[in-house]
Structures are given as structure tokens and as C-alpha cells.
Steps between C-alpha positions, in 0.01 A plus 500: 500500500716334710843272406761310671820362482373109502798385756357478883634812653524738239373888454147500431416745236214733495401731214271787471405769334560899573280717358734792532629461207173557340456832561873616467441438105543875417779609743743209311808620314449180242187485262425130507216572664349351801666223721435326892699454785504100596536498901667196696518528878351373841172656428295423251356845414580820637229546709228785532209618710316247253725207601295516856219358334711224331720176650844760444452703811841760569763358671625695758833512662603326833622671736870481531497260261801513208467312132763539250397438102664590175298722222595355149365743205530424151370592144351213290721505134314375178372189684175558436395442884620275777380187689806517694754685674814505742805742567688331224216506194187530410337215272160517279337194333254508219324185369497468150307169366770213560749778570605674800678866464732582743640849554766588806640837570762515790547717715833468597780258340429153406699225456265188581325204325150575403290154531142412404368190602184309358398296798850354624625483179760827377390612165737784479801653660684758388800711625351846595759797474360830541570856587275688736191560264622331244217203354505173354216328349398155372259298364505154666199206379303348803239240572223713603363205709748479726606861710841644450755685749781762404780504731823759473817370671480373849111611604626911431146428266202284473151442331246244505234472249296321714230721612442319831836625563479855428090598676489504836129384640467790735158768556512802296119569590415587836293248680136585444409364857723730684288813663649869490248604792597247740722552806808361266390705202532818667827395654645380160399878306676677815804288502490564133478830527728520758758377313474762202528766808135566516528537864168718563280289218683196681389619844171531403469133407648368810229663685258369258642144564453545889116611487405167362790333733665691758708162668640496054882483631660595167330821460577549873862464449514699165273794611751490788760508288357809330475730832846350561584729158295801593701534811232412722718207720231499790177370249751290349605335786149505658324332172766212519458424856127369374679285203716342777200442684386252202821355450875596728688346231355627231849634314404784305312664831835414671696677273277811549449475850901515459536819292185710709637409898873572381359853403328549784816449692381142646812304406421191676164437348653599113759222580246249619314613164810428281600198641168297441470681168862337430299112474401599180706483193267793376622716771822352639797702335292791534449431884884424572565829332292682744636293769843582382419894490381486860771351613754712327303799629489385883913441424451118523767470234560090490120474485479711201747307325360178609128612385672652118634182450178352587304697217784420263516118529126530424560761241861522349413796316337760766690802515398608775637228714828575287490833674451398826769289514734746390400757813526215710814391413667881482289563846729210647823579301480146292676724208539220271153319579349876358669531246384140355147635602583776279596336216260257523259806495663643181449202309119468561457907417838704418277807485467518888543812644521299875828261376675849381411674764634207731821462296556881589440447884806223441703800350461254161343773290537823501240819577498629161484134380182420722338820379557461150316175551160660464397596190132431472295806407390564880799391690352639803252252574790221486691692742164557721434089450897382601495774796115397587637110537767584722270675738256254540774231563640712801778622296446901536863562492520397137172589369591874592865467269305372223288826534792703526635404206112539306468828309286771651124379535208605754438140604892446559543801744153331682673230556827602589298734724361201686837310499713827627338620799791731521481685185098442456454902475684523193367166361149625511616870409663307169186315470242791463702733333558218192235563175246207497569436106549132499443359798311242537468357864292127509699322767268402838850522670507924382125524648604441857808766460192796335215362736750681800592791278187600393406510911836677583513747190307742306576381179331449166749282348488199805128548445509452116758235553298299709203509305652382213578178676137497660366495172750243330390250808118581396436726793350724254301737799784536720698584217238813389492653855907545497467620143226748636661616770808610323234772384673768272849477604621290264712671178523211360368409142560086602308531764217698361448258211567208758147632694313502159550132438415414877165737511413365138134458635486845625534762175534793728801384649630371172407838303672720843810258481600525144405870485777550799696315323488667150533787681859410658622362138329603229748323247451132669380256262337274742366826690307604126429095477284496795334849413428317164323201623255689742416727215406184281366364785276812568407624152707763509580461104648856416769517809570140423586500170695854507722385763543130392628650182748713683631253690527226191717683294668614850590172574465253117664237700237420761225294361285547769484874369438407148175259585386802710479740212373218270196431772487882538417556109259198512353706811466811352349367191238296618649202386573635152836592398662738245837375543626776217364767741675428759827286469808670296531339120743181527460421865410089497246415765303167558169536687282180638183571552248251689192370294170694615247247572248677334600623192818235479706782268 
């Protein structure tokens, strides 16, 4: 259902339907029963794996690109629905015979004539004074041959009755012609795919594309793009070189021909890339950005500031060019010129870690001020991310004081390690001797630092680390030879439970991993967890169920534990249960059960 306000060049309006609410019925503190979520945004549903298969494919996010919207949530108040709603009110209309019923509920304070028009003639207006969620209703008669409009003060509301006004002639069925197993097809479920982060499943359709066409440019570029991910610059760069071949100004190969010959240290051929990527809109902020970060790294100050302000005439609300500008300008001692950067920065996103940290390098803020900043619930990774962005801009020098002031963290004494030469001993001494308990390494930038440790040092932990990034980039074979290699060494229950899930395939492994790690902590709950679910999985019904009891009243809070014993007692009875046998009088338990196809009890 879609509505508008009917002046040219106001918001268009469209409504749908959650169905979250539906099955959040019995976890609401009111008992009215059941109720929906109506949706308004720049989507029209919130898409799916199904939504491949429809005209509402995922969006996916540009890169560099910067948006701003607003998020407006409201309940509806005894108005019996809504055909239409702003920030100010919302408005529902029922029909009644010659009668119209007309319900408004603000939603913040009113003060504003209310006017319904019958054609062009006004056949009401009223004064409309309201408190936020306060209503007013009225009956108004209406020539039911003619449409109607509602309209509160100057256009903060409006509805048409005219359906031609409100429907929007647009596909809601895919187009029957339209063939999944062509070239295209293939293509279209990869990008799809790619786009909900299904990089392997995505992979595989790429190369399914290219079979049937291998000159198929787009699934060139993105299967490019995809080795470009897994850390693998050279196929990147190589499978591009044949998309160039079709087309040199194709933009989107441009823009990866870019990002893969910067990595490989060819500067002049990711600048060439960049620059023709910049004649597209799609990719021209994004290009001046990388333009700008080269130049800021080879110390071309003026031409980093020339290229940020590039990407922001094209984009007023990038960041990143925001950030630029303000190294630039403190790199060439334009004090004032930075601080305006800054500010400017602040006002797009005060939650910046960069424009505090920046602010401190001006002696505007304080240490304890800039680390009091972060408070997120792993603050480490935004220290890792701000330090991370002044490296790769050629700005060691303060990517090693924002580590310094980081709390203690494996990856953080890496990187200082590579950033201090002088002190690199102790750095890597830190590093090793630090427990693994929540650390979680993803970063390609942190696989070059453990690809040279793990050559240089006998070390579990750089081993471990690095696999965990091979396997977040899909490099799911690289990352089960580091993991095997670590062999026994290892005292460590995350990492033990971390092989488990990586060798689910193999139950061997699995059944050797959580065993070692049961053994170093036999009061973990997600240790007895994973013991649970091989048992299930392997018909082990006594142990199961004896140690998924345990660990249930252990640990009442974790519902994972409570759906284990309930799964173990449907285990160990066949599929019958005698709750009274085995759960204490007065505990309150809900079990679904799946139909059986056979007998459908």
C-alpha cells in the first residue's frame, strides 16, 4: 500500500507489514493480544534469500558511499488503523455509507488546521490542538462520487482517496520470461548471494556463470572482487586484466584493478585504475578517496586535500574524506582549516573515535578524555580500526600512540611489534604470553603481520590467530592446516571448541576437540554445550541427558542448555516423554515439536 503527500515534491509513503510482531504474541507484557509492525522506508520489504527469486533483490552498499536518514517509530492509539502517516501524526479513514470517519493521533504537539476537501471545494476545517498521543475524531458527510483529501497544517499531513493516487503500477511477480540458468541467471543468484555474505555459495555461481560464458564481464569483475577478499591480490588482479580486455573503461573493473595493483605495491597502475573509475558517479567519491589515501601516504599533502574535497563536493556527507582533510591540514600546520574539518566531522558522526583522537593530537582533549571515549563492549577492535587507518595512510607515528593508549590485547602488541622495530622483542613476548579469551582477529591488514610470525616463531597462538582470519575470508583449508599444526599445545578451552566448529565434517576431530576441552574446564557451559550436541547427534542418549541436566540447572539462564535437556529427554525416550519423571514439580517449560509426516501427531 503505498500513499503520498499529493503536492509535487513531497515524501512518498510506503507501508508494509512486519511479521515480527506475530510471533512475539506471548513474550508481551500487555494481554490485548496479537498486533503488526507497519514498515515505511526505502525498501519495500526486508529482503531474504527468497527475495532473489522476486523483482526486490538486496541492496547492497557502495563503496565509500555515505546516506543520512531519520528512523521515526510510533505506536498507533485507538485509531483503528492508518492510511497515513508523518513525524507530526498519524491519520486513519473509515468509510461509512455517506459518511467518512476520521481519527488522528499526533505524535508530537499540534497546533494546525485540519482540512478536507471534496474535489476543490473545503467541506471541513477545523482547528487541531493536540498533545503527543492525544486523538481527535469526527464524523464529516461526503459525496462518495467525487474523492476526498485530508490535509493537517501546511503539508506536515496528507491523504487522497483517490486510489490512482495511492497504487503504484510496478511488478511484484518476477518476469516469467527471465531464465535462472542463463549466463545472467547465474550471475544474478551469486551477486545475490554475495550480498547476504555468501561468499563460497557466491563463488560457486560466478564460476557457474563463466562455463556457459567465460568473456561474462560482471561475473569477471565480481569473482575478482571475491579473491580480492580472500587475500588472494595476484588472481584478483589477473582475472580483471581479462575484463579490461572487453572493455578499459569499464568502471567497476577500474575500481578493482585499483584496490588489487595498490596491494601488490604497483602504485602507478592502482592510480591509473582509480582515476578512470572516477568517470562514474557509481564509483567517483569512492575513487577520489583512494586517490586521496595514496597521496597522503606518498606525503603529497596538497593533493590529498585537493582529492578529499573532490569526494566531498560529490558526496557532502563521506566521512572519510572528512578525515582526510583533517591529516592533511594538521600534516601542513593549517590549524584552523583542521579544526573546521573536525567539526565538520563531528557533526556528520559525534561518535568518532578518529575526530577525538585528532582533537587530542591538537592538545584539545585530553588522554583520559580520548580513552573514556570508547565504551562499546569490545573497545579493542575500535582502537585496532583508528590505529589500522593511520597505518595504511602512512601515518605510523600516530597509529602506534593510539595503540599505546589501547588496553592490553594480543593483536595490539602485534602491531605495535611491527610499528616498534626497537622494542619488537617485548611486543611479541607481550603478545604470546596474553590468554586468547576474546580475541577475535578478522582484519586482512593482521594476516600480513601473523603470515611473518608464524615463519619467524614457534607459536600456537600466531597460528590460531591466523586461521581464524583464513577461515572468516572463506579459506576454509588453509585455515584447518594452521589449526592442525598447532597439534596439542594449545591449553586453551576457546580454541579447542573453535576446531570443533571448523572440523564439523570430521566427528573425530570434533569428538578429540571438545573432549580436550572438557578436560581443561569441566565447569564451562559452552564446553558441556558442545559435548551435548555430539551426544544427540550420535545417539548417545544416557551421557546426553545426564549431563544436559547437570549443566541446566548449572546454568537456568542459558537457553541453549535448557533446549538441550528438553531434546535430550525426547532422545532418551524415543520420542515419548514423561515430563513428571524427569523435570522438578513447578518448573514451566514449552516444547515445539515438528509434525511427523507419517503419523502427523
Amino acid at each position: 500500500l503505498v500513499s503520498y503527500d499529493d503536492k509535487p515534491g513531497k515524501k512518498l509513503w510506503i507501508w508494509g507489514l512486519s511479521r515480527q510482531g506475530m510471533i512475539w504474541e506471548d513474550l508481551l507484557t500487555d494481554n490485548d493480544g496479537q498486533y503488526i509492525e507497519f514498515q515505511a522506508g526505502k525498501l519495500f520489504n526486508q529482503a531474504a534469500y527468497s527475495s532473489t527469486f522476486t523483482p526486490f533483490k538486496h541492496k547492497e552498499f557502495q563503496a565509500y558511499d555515505a546516506d543520512i536518514m531519520n528512523e521515526t517509530w510510533f505506536p498507533l492509539v485507538k485509531t483503528g488503523g492508518m492510511v497515513a502517516a508523518s513525524e507530526f501524526a498519524v491519520l486513519n479513514v473509515e468509510e461509512k455509507g455517506s459518511k467518512i470517519q476520521v481519527k488522528i493521533s499526533a505524535l508530537q504537539k499540534l497546533d494546525d488546521e485540519l482540512i478536507i476537501r471534496s474535489g476543490e471545494k473545503i467541506i471541513w476545517c477545523k482547528r487541531i490542538m493536540l498533545s503527543p498521543l492525544q486523538l481527535d475524531s469526527l464524523q464529516v458527510e461526503i459525496d462518495r462520487d467525487q474523492d476526498y483529501s485530508i490535509e493537517l497544517g501546511d503539508s506536515k499531513l496528507g491523504y487522497n482517496s483517490s486510489i490512482k493516487e495511492r497504487i503504484v503500477d510496478r511488478p511484484i511477480e518476477l518476469n516469467s520470461e527471465f531464465d535462472w540458468n542463463s549466463a545472467y541467471g547465474l550471475y544474478i543468484i551469486g551477486l545475490e548471494l554475495e550480498k547476504q555474505r555468501r561468499y563460497i555459495e557466491a563463488m560457486s555461481f560466478y564460476d557457474n556463470c563463466l562455463e556457459k560464458e567465460k568473456s561474462f564481464a560482471p561475473a569477471i569483475n565480481r569473482k575478482a572482487l571475491l579473491q580480492y577478499r580472500r587475500m588472494d591480490f595476484k588472481s584478483a588482479k589477473s582475472l580483471i586484466l581479462k575484463s579490461l580486455a572487453i572493455d578499459t573503461y569499464d568502471p567497476e573493473a577500474n575500481y578493482i584493478y585499483g584496490l588489487s595493483s595498490y596491494k601488490l605495491g604497483k602504485t602507478a597502475e592502482a592510480k591509473s585504475g582509480f582515476s578512470i573509475a572516477a568517470a562514474s558517479v557509481k564509483y567517483r567519491t569512492a575513487s577520489y578517496i583512494q586517490l586521496a589515501g595514496i597521496f597522503l601516504q606518498e606525503k603529497n599533502y596538497q593533493e590529498a586535500i585537493n582529492y578529499a574535497h573532490k569526494a566531498i563536493s560529490y558526496n557532502k556527507y563521506n566521512v572519510s574524506a572528512y578525515e582526510i582533510l583533517a591529516i592533511g591540514y594538521r600534516k601542513t600546520n593549517q590549524k584552523e582549516r583542521a579544526i573546521k574539518a573536525l567539526k565538520d566531522l563531528s557533526e556528520l558522526d559525534p561518535t568518532l573515535h578518529f575526530a577525538s583522537f585528532e582533537n587530542y593530537l591538537w592538545d584539545a582533549m585530553s588522554k583520559e578524555d580520548f580513552q573514556a571515549s570508547f565504551y562499546n563492549e569490545l573497545p579493542i577492535e575500535s582502537y585496532l580500526e583508528l590505529a589500522i587507518f593511520y597505518h595504511k595512510l602512512g601515518c605510523d607515528n600516530e597509529a602506534m600512540e593510539v595503540l599505546s593508549l589501547a588496553p592490553e590485547n594480543p593483536i595490539v602488541s602485534l602491531w605495535m611489534a611491527k610499528l616498534d622495530k626497537k622494542n619488537q622483542a617485548s611486543h611479541l613476548n607481550r603478545a604470546m604470553n596474553i590468554p586468547v579469551n576474546m580475541t577475535f582477529p578478522y582484519r586482512e591488514e593482521t594476516a600480513g603481520i601473523l603470515k611473518d610470525m608464524v615463519k619467524e616463531y614457534e607459536s600456537w597462538k600466531f597460528k590460531y590467530y591466523l586461521a581464524l582470519i583464513y577461515w572468516h575470508k572463506g579459506l576454509t583449508n588453509k585455515a584447518k592446516t594452521l589449526f592442525m599444526e598447532c597439534g596439542s599445545a594449545p591449553a586453551s578451552v576457546p580454541f579447542y571448541l573453535a576446531k570443533a566448529k571448523l572440523f564439523k565434517d570430521e566427528p573425530a576431530i570434533v569428538f578429540e576437540s571438545i573432549t580436550k576441552a572438557r578436560d581443561l574446564d569441566k565447569n564451562d557451559w559452552r564446553t558441556a554445550l558442545a559435548v551435548i550436541e555430539y551426544y544427540l547427534v550420535h545417539n548417545r542418549a544416557k551421557e546426553t541427558l545426564s549431563l544436559a541436566k547437570e549443566f541446566s540447572s548449572k546454568y537456568p539462564e542459558k537457553p541453549a542448555l535448557g533446549l538441550s535437556y528438553v531434546k535430550a529427554i525426547i532422545e532418551r525416550h524415543g520420542g515419548k516423554i514423561t515430563l513428571e519423571s524427569e523435570l522438578n514439580k513447578g518448573t514451566k517449560f514449552i516444547i515445539y515439536l515438528p509434525l511427523n509426516n507419517k503419523t502427523n501427531n
